[in-house]
N, C-alpha and C positions, 0 to 999 in steps of 0.2 A: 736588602741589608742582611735577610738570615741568609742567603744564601753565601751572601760572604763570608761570615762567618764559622759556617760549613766546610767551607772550602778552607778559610784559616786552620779549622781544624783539623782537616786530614792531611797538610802539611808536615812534612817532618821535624819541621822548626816546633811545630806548636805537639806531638806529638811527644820529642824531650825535655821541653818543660813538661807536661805531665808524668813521665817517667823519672824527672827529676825531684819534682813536687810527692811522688810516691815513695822514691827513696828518702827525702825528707821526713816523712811521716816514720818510717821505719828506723829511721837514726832517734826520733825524737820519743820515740815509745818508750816507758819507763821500763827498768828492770822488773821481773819477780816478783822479788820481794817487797818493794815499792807499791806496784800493784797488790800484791798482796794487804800490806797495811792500808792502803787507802780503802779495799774495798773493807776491810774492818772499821776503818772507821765508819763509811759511810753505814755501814750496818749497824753501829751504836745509834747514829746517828737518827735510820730510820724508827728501832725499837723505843727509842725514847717518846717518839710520837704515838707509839701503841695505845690505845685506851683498854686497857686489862680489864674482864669481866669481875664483877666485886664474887664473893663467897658463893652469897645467895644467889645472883644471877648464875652461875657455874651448876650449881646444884638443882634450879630452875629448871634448866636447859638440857642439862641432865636426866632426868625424869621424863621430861617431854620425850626427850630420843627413845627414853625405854619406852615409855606405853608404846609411842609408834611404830616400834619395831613389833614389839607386843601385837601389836592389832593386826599388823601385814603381816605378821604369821599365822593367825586366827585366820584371818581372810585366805590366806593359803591354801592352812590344812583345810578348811571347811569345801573352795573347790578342788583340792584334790580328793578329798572323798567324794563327793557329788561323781568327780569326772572317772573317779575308781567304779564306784557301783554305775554310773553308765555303761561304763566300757565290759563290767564282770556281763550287766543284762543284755548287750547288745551279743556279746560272745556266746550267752547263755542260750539264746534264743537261736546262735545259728548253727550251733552243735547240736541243738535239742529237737 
């Protein structure tokens, strides 16, 4: 039976219904503008569902980001110095 079907479909019969079902779809797309406002609405739509961080939570969240950036810079500078005076003693010792 799929083989029939198969073969249904690479029929040119069954072929311009699909090219016709395609141009269908192309007459039935909405203008623009059209698009344009629906996709506004649905964007009202989705923001409404937003649950918005309160004051404190904001300022919470906040602060956590700075220390953490804070720290992964400490963590930084400290092996880029490490890997600095490495690299001066390893250099030191083969010019020396």
């Amino acid at each position: 039976m799929a083989e029939n079907e198969k073969m249904e479909q690479n029929t040119p019969a069954a072929s311009g219904k699909a090219e016709k079902a395609k141009k269908a779809d192309k007459k039935a797309k909405p203008n623009t503008f059209a698009r344009i406002g629906r996709w506004a609405h649905e964007l009202k739509v989705e923001l409404k569902k937003v649950v918005w961080p309160t004051w404190k939570q904001t300022v919470n969240n906040t602060l956590i980001v700075i220390a953490c950036v804070l720290l992964v810079g400490v963590f930084i500078w400290v092996f880029d110095a490490i890997a600095g005076g490495l690299i001066q003693a390893l250099t030191h010792l083969v010019q020396g």
